[in-house]
gemmi code that builds the backbone of each chain (N, CA, C; Angstrom):
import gemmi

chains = {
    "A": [
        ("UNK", (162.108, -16.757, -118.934), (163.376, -16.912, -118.205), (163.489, -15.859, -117.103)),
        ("UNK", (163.365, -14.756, -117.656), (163.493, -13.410, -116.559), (162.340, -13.760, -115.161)),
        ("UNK", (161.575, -14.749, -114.973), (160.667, -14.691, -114.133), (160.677, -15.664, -113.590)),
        ("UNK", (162.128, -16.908, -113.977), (162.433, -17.875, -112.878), (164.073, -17.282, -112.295)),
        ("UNK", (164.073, -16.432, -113.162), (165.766, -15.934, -111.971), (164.670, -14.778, -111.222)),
        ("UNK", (164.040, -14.143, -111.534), (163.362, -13.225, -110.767), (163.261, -13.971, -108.896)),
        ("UNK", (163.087, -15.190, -108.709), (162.955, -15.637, -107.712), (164.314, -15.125, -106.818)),
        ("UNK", (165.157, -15.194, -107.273), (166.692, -14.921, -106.528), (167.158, -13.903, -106.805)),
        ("UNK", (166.456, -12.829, -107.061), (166.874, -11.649, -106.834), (167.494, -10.709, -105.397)),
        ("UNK", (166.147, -11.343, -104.707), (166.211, -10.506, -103.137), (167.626, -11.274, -102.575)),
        ("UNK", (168.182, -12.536, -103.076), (169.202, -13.060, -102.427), (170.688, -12.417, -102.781)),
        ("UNK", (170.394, -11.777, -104.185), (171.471, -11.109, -104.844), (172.062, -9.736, -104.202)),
        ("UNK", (170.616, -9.212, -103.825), (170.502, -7.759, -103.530), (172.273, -7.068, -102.753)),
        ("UNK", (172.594, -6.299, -102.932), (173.392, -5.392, -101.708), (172.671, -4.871, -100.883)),
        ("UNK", (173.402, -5.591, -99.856), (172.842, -4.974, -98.319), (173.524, -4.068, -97.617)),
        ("UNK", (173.659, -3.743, -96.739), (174.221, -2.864, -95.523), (174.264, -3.255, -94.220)),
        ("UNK", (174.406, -3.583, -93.584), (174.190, -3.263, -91.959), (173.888, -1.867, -91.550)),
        ("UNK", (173.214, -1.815, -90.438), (172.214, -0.295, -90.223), (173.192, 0.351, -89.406)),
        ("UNK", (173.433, 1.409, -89.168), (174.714, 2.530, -88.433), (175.003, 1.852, -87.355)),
        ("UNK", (173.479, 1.370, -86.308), (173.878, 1.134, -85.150), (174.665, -0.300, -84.774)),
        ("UNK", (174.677, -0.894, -85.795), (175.098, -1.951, -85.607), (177.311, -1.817, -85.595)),
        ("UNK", (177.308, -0.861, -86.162), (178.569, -0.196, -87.213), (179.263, 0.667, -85.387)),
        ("UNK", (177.999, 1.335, -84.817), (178.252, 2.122, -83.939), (178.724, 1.070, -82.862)),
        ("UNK", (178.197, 0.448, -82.918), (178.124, -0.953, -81.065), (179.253, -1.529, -81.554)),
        ("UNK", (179.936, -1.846, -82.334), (181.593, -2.153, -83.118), (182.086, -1.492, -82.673)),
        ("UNK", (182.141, -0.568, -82.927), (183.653, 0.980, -82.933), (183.070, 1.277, -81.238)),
        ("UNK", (182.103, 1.334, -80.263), (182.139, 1.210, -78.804), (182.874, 0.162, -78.680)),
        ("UNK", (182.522, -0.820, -78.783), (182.991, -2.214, -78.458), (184.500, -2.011, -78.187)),
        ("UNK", (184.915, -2.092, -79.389), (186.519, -1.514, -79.937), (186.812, -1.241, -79.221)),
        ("UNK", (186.380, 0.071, -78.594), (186.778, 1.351, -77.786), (187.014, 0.952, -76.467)),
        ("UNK", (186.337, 0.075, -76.245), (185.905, -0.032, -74.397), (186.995, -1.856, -74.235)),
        ("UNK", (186.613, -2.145, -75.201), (187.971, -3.567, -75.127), (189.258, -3.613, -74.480)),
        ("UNK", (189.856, -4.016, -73.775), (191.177, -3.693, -73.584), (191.954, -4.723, -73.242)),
        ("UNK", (192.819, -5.506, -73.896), (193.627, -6.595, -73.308), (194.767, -6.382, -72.071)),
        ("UNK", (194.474, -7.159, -71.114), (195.606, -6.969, -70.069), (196.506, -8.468, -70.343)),
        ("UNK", (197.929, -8.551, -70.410), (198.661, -9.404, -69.953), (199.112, -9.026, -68.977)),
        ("UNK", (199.341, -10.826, -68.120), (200.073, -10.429, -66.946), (200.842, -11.680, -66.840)),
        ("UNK", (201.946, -11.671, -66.976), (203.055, -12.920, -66.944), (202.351, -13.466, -68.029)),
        ("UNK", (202.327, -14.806, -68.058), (201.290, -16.145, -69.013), (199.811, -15.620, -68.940)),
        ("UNK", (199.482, -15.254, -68.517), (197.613, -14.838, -68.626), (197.694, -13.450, -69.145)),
        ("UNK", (196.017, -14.088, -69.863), (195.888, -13.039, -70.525), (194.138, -12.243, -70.015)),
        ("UNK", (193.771, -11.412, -69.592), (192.421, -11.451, -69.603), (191.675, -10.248, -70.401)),
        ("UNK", (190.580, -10.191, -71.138), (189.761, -8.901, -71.481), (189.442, -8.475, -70.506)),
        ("UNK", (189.001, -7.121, -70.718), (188.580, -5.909, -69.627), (187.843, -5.082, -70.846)),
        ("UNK", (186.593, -4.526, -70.047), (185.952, -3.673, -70.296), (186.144, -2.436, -69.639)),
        ("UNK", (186.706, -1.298, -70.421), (186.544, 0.280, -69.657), (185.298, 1.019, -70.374)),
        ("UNK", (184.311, 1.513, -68.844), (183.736, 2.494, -69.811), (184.289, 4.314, -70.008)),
    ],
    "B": [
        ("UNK", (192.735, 11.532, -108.423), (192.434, 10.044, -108.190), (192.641, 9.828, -106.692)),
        ("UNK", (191.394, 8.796, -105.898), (191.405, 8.966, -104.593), (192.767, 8.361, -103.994)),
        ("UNK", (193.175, 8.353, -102.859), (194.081, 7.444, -102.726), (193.291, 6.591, -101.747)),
        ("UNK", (193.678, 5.247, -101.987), (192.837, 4.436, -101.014), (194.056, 3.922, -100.322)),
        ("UNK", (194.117, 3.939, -98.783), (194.720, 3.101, -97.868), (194.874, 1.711, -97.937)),
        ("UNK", (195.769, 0.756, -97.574), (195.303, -0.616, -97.777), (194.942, -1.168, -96.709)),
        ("UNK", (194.161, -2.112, -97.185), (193.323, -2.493, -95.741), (195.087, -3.276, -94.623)),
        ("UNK", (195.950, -3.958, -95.218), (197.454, -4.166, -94.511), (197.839, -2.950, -93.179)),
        ("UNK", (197.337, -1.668, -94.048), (198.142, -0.252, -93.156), (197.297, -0.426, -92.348)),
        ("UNK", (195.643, -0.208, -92.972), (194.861, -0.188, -91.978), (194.537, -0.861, -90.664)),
        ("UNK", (195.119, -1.934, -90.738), (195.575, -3.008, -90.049), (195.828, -2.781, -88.741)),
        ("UNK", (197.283, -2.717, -89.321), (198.222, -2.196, -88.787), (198.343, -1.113, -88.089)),
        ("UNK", (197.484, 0.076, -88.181), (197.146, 1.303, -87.692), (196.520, 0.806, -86.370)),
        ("UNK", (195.164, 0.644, -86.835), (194.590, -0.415, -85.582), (194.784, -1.195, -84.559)),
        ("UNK", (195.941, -1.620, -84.953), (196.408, -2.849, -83.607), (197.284, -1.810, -83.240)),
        ("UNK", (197.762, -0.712, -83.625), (198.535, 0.527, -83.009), (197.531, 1.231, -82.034)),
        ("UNK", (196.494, 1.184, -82.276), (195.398, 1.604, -81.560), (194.852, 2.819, -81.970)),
        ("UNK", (194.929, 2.983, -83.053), (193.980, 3.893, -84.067), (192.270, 2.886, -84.329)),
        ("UNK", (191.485, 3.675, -83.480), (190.226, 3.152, -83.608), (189.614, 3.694, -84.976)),
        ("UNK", (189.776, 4.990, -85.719), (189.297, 5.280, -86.480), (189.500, 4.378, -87.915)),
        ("UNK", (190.928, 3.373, -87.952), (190.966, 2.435, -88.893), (190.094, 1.530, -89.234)),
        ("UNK", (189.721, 1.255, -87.973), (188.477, 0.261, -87.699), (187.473, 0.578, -88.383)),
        ("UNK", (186.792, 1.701, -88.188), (185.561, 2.648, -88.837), (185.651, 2.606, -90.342)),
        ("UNK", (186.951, 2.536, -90.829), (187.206, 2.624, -92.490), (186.889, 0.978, -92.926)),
        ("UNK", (187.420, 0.462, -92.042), (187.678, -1.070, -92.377), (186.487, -1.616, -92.628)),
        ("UNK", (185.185, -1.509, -91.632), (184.234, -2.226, -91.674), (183.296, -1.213, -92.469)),
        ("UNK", (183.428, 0.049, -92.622), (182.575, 1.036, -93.948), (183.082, 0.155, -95.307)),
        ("UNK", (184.210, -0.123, -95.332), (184.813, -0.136, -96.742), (184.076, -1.875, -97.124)),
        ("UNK", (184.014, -2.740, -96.113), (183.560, -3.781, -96.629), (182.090, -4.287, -96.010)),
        ("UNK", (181.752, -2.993, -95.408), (180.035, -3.731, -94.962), (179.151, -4.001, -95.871)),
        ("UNK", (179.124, -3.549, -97.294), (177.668, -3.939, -98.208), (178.609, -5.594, -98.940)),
        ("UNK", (179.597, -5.706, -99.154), (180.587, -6.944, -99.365), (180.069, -8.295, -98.256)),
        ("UNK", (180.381, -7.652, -97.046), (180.106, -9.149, -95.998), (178.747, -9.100, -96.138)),
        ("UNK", (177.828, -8.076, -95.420), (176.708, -8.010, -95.877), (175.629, -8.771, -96.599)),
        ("UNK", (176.149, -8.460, -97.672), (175.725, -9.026, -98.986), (175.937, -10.724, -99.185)),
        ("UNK", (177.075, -10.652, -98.844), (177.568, -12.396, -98.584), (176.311, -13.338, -97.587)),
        ("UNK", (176.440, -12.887, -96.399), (175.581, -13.022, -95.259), (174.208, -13.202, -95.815)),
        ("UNK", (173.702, -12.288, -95.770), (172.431, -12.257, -95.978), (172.065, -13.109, -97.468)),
        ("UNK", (173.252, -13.339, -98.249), (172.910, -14.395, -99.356), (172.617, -15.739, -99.038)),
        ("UNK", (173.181, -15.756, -97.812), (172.702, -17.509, -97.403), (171.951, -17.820, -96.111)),
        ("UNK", (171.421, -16.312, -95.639), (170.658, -16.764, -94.241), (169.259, -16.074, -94.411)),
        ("UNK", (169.393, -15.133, -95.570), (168.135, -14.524, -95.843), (167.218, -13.798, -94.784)),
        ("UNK", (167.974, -13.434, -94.176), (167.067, -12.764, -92.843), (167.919, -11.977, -92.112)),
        ("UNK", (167.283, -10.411, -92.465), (167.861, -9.292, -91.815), (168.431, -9.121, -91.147)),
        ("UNK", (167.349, -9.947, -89.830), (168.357, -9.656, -88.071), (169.214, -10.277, -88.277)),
        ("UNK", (168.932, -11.737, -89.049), (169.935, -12.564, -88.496), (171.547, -12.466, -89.140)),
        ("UNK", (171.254, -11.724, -90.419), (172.170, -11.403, -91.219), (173.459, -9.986, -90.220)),
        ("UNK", (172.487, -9.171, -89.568), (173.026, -7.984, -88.772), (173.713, -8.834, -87.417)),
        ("UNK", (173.160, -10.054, -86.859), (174.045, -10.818, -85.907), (174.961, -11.411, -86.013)),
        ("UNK", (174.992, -11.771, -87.489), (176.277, -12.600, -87.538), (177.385, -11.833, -88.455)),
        ("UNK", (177.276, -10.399, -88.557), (177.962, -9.324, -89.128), (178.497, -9.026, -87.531)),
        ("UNK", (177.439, -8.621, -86.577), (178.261, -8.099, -85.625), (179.253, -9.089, -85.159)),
        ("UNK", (178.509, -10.360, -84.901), (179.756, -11.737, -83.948), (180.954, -11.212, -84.833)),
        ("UNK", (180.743, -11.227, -86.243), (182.176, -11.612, -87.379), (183.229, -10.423, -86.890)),
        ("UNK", (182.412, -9.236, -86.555), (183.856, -8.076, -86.588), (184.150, -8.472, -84.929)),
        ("UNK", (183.640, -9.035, -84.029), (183.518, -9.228, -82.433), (184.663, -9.827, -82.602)),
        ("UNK", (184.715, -11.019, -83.221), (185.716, -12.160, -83.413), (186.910, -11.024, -83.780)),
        ("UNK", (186.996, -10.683, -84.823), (187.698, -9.740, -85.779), (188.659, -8.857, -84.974)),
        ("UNK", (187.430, -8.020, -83.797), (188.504, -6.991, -83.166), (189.355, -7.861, -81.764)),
        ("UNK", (188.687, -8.974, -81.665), (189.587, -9.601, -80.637), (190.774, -10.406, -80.458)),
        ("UNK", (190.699, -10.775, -82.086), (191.537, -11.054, -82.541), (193.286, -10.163, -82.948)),
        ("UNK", (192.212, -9.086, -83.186), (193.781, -7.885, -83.765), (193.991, -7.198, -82.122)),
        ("UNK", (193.034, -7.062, -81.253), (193.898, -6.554, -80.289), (194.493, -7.581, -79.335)),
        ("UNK", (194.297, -9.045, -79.277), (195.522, -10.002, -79.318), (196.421, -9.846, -79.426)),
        ("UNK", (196.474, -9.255, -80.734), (197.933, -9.456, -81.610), (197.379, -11.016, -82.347)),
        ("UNK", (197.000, -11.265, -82.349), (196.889, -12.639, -82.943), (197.072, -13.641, -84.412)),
        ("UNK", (196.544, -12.267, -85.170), (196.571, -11.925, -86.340), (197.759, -11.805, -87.418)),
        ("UNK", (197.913, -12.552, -88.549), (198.863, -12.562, -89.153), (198.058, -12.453, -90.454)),
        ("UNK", (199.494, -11.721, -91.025), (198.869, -11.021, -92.485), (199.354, -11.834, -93.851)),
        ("UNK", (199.178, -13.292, -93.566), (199.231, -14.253, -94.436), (198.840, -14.153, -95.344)),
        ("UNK", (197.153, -13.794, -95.329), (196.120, -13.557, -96.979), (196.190, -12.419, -96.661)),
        ("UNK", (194.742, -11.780, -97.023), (194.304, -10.592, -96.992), (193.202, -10.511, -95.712)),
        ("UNK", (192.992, -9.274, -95.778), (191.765, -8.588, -94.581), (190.282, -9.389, -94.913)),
        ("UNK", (189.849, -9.030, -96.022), (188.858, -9.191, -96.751), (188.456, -11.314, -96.407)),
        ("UNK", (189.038, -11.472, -97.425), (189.438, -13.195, -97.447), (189.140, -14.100, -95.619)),
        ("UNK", (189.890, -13.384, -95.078), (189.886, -14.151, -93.141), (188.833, -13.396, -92.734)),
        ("UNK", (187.944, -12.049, -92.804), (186.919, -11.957, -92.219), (185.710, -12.448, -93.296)),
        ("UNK", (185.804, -12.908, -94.736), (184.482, -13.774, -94.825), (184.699, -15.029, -94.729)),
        ("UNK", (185.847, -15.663, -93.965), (185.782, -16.968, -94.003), (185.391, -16.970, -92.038)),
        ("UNK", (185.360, -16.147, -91.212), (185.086, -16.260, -90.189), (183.326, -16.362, -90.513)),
        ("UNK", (182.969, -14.685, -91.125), (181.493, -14.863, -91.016), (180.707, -16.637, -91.964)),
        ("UNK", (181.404, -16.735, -92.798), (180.895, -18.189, -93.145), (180.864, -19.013, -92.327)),
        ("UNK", (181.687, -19.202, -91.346), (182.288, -20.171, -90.110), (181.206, -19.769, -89.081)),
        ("UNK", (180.713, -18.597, -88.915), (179.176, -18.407, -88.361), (178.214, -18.413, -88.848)),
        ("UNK", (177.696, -18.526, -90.202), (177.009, -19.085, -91.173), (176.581, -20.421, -90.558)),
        ("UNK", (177.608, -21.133, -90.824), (177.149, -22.772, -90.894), (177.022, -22.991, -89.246)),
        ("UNK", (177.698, -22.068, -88.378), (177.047, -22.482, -86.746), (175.792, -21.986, -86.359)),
        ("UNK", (175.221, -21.324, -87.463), (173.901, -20.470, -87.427), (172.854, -22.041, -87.265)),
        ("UNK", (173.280, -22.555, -88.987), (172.515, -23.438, -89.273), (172.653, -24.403, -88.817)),
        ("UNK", (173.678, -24.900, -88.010), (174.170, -26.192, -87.167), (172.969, -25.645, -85.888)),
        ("UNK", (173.046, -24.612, -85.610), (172.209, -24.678, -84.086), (171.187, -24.245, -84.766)),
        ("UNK", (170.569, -23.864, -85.906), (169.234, -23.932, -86.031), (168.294, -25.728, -86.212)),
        ("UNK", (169.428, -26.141, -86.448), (168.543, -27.575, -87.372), (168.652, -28.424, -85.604)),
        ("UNK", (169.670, -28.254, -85.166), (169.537, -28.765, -83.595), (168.099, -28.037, -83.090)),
        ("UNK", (167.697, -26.844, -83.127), (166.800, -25.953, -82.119), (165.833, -25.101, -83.079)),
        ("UNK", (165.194, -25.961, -84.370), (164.392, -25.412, -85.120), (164.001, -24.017, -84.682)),
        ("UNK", (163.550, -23.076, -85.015), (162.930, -21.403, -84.900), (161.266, -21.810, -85.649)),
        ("UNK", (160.526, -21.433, -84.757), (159.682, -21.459, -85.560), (158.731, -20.035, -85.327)),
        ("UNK", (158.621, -19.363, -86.673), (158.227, -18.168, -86.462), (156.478, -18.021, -86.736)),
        ("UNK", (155.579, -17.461, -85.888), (154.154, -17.348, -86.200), (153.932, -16.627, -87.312)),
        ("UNK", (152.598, -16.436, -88.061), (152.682, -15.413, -88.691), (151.161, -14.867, -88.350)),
        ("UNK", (150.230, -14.309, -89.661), (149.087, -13.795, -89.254), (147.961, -14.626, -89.072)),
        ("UNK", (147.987, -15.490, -89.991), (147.190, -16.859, -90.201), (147.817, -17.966, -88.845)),
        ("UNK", (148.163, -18.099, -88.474), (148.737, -18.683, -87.470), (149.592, -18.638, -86.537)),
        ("UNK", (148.718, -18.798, -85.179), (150.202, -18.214, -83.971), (149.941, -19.856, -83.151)),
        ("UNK", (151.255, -19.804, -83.070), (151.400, -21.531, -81.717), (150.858, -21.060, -81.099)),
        ("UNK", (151.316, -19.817, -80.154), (150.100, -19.758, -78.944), (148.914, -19.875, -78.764)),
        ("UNK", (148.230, -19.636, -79.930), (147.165, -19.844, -79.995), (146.517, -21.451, -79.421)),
        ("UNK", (147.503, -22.462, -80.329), (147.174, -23.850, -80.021), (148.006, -24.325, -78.593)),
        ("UNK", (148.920, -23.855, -78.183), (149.702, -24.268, -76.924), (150.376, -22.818, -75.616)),
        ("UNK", (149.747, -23.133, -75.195), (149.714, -22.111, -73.506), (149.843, -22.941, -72.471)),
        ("UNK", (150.206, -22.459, -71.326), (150.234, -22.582, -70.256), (148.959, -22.375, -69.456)),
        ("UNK", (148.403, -23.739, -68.530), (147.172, -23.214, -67.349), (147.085, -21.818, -67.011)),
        ("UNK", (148.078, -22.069, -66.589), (147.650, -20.548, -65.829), (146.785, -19.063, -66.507)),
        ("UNK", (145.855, -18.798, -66.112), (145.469, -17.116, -66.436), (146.313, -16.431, -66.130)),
        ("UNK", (146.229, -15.352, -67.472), (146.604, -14.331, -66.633), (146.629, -13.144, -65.350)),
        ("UNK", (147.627, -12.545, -64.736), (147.019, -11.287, -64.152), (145.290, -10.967, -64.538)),
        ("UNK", (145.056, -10.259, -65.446), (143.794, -9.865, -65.579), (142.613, -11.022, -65.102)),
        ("UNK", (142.793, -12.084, -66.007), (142.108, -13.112, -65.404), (141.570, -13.434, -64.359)),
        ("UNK", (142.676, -13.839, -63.902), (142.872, -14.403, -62.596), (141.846, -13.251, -61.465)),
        ("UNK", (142.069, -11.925, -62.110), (141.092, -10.974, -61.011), (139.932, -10.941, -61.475)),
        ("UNK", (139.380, -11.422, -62.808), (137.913, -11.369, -63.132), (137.698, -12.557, -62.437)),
        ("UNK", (138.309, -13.872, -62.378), (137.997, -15.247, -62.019), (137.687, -15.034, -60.265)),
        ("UNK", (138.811, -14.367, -59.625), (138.399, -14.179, -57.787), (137.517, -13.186, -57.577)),
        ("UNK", (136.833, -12.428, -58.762), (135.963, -11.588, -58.564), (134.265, -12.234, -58.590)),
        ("UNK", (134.391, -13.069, -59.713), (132.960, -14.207, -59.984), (133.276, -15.267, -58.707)),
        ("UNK", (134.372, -15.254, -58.043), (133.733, -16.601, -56.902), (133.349, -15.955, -56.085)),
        ("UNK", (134.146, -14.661, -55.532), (133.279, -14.167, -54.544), (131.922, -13.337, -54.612)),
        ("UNK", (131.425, -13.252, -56.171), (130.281, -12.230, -56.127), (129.239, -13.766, -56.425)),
        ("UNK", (129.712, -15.072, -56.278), (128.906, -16.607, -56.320), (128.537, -16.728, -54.732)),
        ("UNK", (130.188, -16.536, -54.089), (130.079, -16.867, -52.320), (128.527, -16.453, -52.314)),
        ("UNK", (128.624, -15.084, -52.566), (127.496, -14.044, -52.027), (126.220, -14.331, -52.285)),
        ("UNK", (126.106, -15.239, -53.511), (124.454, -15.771, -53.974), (124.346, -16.386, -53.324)),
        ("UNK", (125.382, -17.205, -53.062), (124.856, -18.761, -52.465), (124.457, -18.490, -50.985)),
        ("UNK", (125.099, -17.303, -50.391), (124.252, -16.837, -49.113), (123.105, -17.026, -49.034)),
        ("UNK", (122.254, -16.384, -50.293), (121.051, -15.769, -50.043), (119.945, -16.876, -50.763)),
        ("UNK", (120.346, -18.110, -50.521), (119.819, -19.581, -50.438), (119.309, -20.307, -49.152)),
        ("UNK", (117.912, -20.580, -49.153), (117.449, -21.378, -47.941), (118.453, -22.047, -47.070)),
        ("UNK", (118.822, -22.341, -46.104), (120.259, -23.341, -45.487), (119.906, -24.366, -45.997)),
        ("UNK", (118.955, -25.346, -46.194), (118.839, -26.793, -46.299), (119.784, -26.863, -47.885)),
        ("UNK", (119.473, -25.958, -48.593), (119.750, -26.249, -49.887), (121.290, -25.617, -50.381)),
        ("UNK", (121.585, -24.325, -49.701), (123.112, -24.018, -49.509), (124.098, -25.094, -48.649)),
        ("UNK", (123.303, -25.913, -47.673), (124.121, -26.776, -47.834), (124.782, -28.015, -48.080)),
        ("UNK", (123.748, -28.611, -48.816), (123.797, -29.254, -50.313), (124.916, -28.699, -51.303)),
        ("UNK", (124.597, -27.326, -51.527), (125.535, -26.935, -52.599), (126.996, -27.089, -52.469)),
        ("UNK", (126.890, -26.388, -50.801), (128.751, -26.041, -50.597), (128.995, -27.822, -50.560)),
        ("UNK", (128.080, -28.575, -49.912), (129.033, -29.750, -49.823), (129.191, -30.677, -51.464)),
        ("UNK", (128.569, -30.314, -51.690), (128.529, -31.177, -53.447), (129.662, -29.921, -54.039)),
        ("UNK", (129.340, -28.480, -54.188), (130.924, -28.191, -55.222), (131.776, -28.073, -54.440)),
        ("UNK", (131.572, -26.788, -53.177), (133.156, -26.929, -52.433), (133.960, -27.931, -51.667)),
        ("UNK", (133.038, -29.126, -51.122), (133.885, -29.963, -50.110), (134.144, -31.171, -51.242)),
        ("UNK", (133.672, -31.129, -52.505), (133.382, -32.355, -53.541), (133.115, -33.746, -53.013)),
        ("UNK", (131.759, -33.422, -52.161), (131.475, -34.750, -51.484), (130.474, -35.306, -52.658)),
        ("UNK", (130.507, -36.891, -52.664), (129.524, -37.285, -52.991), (127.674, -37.264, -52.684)),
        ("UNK", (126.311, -37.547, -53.488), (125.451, -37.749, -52.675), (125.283, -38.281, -51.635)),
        ("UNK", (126.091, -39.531, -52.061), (125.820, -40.850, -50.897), (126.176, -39.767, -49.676)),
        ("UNK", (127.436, -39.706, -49.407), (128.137, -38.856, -48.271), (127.602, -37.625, -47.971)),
        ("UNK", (127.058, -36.823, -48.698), (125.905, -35.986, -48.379), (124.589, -36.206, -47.570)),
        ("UNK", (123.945, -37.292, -48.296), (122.836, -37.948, -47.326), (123.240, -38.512, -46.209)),
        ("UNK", (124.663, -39.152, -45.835), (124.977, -39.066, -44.509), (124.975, -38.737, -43.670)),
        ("UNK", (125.664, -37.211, -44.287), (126.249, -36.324, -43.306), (125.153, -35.760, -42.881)),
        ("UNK", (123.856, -35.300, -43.788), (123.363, -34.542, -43.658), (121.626, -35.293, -42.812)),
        ("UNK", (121.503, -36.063, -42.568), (120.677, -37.258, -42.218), (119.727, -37.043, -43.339)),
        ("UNK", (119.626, -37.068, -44.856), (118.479, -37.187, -45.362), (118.968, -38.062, -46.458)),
        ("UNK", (117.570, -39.063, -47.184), (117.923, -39.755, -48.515), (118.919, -38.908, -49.663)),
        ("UNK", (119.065, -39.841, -50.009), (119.980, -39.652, -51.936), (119.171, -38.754, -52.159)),
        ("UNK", (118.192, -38.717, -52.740), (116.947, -38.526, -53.334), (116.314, -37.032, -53.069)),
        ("UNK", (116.560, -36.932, -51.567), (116.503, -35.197, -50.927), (117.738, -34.237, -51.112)),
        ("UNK", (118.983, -34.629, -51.279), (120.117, -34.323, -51.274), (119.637, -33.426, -52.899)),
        ("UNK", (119.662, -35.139, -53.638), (119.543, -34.559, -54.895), (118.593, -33.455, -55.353)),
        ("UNK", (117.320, -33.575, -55.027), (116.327, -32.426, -54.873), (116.805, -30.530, -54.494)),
        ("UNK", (117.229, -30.952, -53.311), (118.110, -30.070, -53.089), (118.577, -29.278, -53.451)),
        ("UNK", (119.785, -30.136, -53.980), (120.689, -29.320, -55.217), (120.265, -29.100, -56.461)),
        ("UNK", (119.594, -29.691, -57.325), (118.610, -29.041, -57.988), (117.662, -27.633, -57.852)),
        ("UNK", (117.278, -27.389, -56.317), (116.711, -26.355, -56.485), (117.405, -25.342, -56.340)),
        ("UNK", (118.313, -25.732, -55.169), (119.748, -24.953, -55.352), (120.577, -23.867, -56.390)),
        ("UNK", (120.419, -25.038, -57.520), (120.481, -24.066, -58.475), (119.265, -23.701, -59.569)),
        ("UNK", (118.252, -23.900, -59.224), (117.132, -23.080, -59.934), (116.907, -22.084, -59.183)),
        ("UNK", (117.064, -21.847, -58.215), (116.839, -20.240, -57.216), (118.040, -19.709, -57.491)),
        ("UNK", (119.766, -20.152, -57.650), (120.712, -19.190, -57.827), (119.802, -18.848, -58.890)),
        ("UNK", (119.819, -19.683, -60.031), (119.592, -19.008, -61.678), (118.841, -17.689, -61.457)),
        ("UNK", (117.626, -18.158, -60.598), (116.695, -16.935, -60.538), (117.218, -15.547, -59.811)),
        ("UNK", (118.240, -16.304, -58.950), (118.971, -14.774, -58.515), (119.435, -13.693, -59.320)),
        ("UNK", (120.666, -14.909, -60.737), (121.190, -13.744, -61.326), (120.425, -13.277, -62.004)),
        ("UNK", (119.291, -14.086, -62.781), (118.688, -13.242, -63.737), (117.662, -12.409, -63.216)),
        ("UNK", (117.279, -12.355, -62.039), (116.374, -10.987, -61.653), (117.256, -9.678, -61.135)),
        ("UNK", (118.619, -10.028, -60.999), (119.423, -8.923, -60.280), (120.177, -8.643, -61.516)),
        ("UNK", (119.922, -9.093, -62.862), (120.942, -8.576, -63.791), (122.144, -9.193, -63.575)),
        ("UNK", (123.011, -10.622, -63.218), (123.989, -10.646, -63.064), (124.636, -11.482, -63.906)),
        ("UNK", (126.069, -11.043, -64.440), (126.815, -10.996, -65.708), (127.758, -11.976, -65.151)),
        ("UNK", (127.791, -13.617, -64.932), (129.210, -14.203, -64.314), (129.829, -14.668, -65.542)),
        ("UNK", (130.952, -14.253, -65.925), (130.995, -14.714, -66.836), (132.819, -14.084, -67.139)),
        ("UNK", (133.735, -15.638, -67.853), (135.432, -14.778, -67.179), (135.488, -14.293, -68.894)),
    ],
}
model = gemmi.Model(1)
for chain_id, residues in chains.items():
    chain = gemmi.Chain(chain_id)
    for i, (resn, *xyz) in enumerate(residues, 1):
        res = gemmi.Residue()
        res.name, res.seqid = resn, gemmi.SeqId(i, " ")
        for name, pos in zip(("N", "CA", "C"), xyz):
            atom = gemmi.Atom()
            atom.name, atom.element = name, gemmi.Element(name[0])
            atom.pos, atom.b_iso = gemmi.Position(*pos), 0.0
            res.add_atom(atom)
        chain.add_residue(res)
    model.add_chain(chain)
structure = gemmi.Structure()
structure.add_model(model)
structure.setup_entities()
């Protein structure tokens, strides 16, 4: 038995996402900025 | 006992424009989505792309304002990354991936004509170090050659042009190239792409 669930292990596993991925989020975040203006709305990027 | 924030404040902090909420938010549930993700796409990168789209969606959503705190935090960002899940596999089964491995690369079986750079300079390097043999060929029989490979005339049209039988043409070019042969191989020469 232990060596047909063994197959679905690696699917079970806990993962992570790697820092940089965590890092390019929280920039992202950072640099995002919504402008309204009357009825419109547009994103903007600040760096 | 720690105190844990709720992901609600945290929220809420955030769309206040506390970026550092953010940082807690996606620490506190990255091995959670993660784990989800990569349970049904089985592949690293692809698992790390559709983590990033999910919080992309996520932060564009809360700095909208868009966002309402109907369920929970947790609950609406794995039902987004699932919702990129199945557009993963909707545009994979449209645009199959097919990955090589060691035992087998497509390229191998399907390329493009063209040489490469490198090529291409060994290839204009052997015609012109050929031009140069074919110089050093009797005329009757160099020009036989140029007109049979470079002008791609026929015999017939050869013996025309040239006032002699089929038969001399052909001779010709035959010796044509039994004297190149003898060129390269007494001068050592390597044509070869």
């Amino acid at each position: 038995m232990e060596k047909i669930y063994s197959n679905y292990q690696e699917q079970t596993e806990f993962k992570k996402v790697c820092p940089k991925t965590i890092n390019f989020l929280l920039s992202f975040s950072k640099a995002l900025y919504d402008v309204k203006y009357k009825d419109l709305e547009f994103e903007t990027f600040l760096n | 006992m720690e105190l844990q924030i709720e992901d609600s404040e945290l929220v809420r902090d955030y769309i206040s424009g506390d970026e550092k909420a953010l940082e807690i938010l996606i620490n506190r549930h990255n091995q959670r989505i993660t784990s989800f993700i990569y349970s049904k796409v089985l592949d690293r990168d692809i698992t790390e792309d559709i983590f990033q789209d999910t919080f992309i969606k996520v932060i564009k959503t809360l700095k909208r304002g868009r966002y309402s705190e109907e369920g929970k935090f947790l609950p609406w960002v794995m039902r987004i990354s699932h919702n990129l899940i199945i557009d993963h596999f909707r545009k994979n089964k449209r645009m199959p991936m097919f990955e090589g491995n060691d035992d087998f690369n497509i390229f191998s079986v399907i390329g493009d004509d063209k040489l490469n750079a490198e090529k291409q300079l060994i290839k204009d390097q052997i015609d012109t170090d050929l031009r140069e043999l074919i110089e050093e060929l009797p005329d009757d029989q160099k020009e036989v050659l140029l007109m049979r490979i470079y002008k791609d005339m026929s015999f017939k049209e050869i013996s025309e042009n040239t006032g002699v039988s089929i038969n001399t043409a052909l001779g010709r070019m035959r010796y044509a190239l039994i004297n190149l042969r003898k060129i390269i191989e007494k001068n050592n020469i390597v044509l070869t792409n």
